[in-house]
C-alpha positions as CSV (number, residue, x, y, z in Angstrom):
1,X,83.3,-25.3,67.9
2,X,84.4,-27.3,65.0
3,X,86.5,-30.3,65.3
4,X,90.1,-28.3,64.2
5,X,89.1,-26.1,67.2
6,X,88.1,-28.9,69.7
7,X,91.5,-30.6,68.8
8,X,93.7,-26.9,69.4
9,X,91.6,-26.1,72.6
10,X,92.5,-29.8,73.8
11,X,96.3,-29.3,73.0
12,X,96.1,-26.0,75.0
13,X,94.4,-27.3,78.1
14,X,96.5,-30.3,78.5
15,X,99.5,-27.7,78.1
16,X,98.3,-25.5,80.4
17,X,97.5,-28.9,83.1
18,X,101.2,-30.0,82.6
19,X,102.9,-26.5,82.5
20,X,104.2,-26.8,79.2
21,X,104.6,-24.5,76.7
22,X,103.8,-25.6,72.9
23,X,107.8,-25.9,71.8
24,X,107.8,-27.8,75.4
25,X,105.1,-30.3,74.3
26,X,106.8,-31.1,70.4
27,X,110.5,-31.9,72.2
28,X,108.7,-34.3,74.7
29,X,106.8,-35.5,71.4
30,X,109.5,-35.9,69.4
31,X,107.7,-33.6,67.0
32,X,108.9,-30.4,65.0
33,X,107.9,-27.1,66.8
34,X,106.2,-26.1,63.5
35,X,103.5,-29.1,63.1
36,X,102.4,-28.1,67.3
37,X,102.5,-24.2,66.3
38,X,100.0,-25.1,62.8
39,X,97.9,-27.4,64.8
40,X,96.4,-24.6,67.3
41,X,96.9,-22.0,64.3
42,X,95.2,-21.7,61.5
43,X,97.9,-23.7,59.2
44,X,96.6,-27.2,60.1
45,X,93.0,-27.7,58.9
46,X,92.8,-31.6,60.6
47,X,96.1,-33.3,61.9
48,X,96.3,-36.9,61.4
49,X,95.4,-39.2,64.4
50,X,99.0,-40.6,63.8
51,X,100.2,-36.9,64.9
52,X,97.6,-36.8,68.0
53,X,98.5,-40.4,69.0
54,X,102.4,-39.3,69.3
55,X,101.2,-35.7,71.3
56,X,99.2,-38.4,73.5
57,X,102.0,-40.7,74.0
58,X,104.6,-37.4,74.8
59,X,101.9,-36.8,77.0
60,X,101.7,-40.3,78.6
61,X,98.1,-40.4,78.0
62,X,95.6,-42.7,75.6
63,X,93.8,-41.5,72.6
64,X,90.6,-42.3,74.6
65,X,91.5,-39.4,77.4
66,X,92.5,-37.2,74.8
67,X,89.1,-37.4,73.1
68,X,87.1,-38.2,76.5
69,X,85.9,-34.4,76.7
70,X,82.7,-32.3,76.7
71,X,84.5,-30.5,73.4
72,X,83.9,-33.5,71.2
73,X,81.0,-35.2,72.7
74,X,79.3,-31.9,71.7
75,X,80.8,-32.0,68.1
76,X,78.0,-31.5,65.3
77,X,77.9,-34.5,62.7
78,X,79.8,-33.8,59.8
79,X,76.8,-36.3,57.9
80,X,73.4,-35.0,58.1
């Protein structure tokens, strides 16, 4: 899993935890439909930590809980 993946999969799992769909999650974001939809497409190859920080705060949760998962503490390094 690459870090575009780890980020969608993350989306979709807190989606799935609050019962919301992804149009659901960008109104209570205050986001466009579209930018959710490219994020856990293929459109979006890395959002912006701007754009996961206001899906965080539509989610009432921290940057820190977003990122506090298995998915990116098993990232590979992007430096070798």
């Amino acid at each position: 899993m690459n870090l575009k993946e780890a980020i969608a999969y993350r989306i979709q799992t807190l989606c799935e935890a609050n019962n919301l769909s992804p149009s659901s999650l960008a109104y209570l974001c205050g986001m466009d439909r579209s930018t959710i939809y490219s994020i856990l497409g293929n459109k979006s190859k890395s959002p912006e930590v701007a754009t996961i920080k206001k899906i965080c705060d539509g989610l009432k949760i921290t940057l820190g809980e977003f990122f506090s998962t298995p998915e990116f503490d098993h990232l590979e390094q992007e430096i070798q």
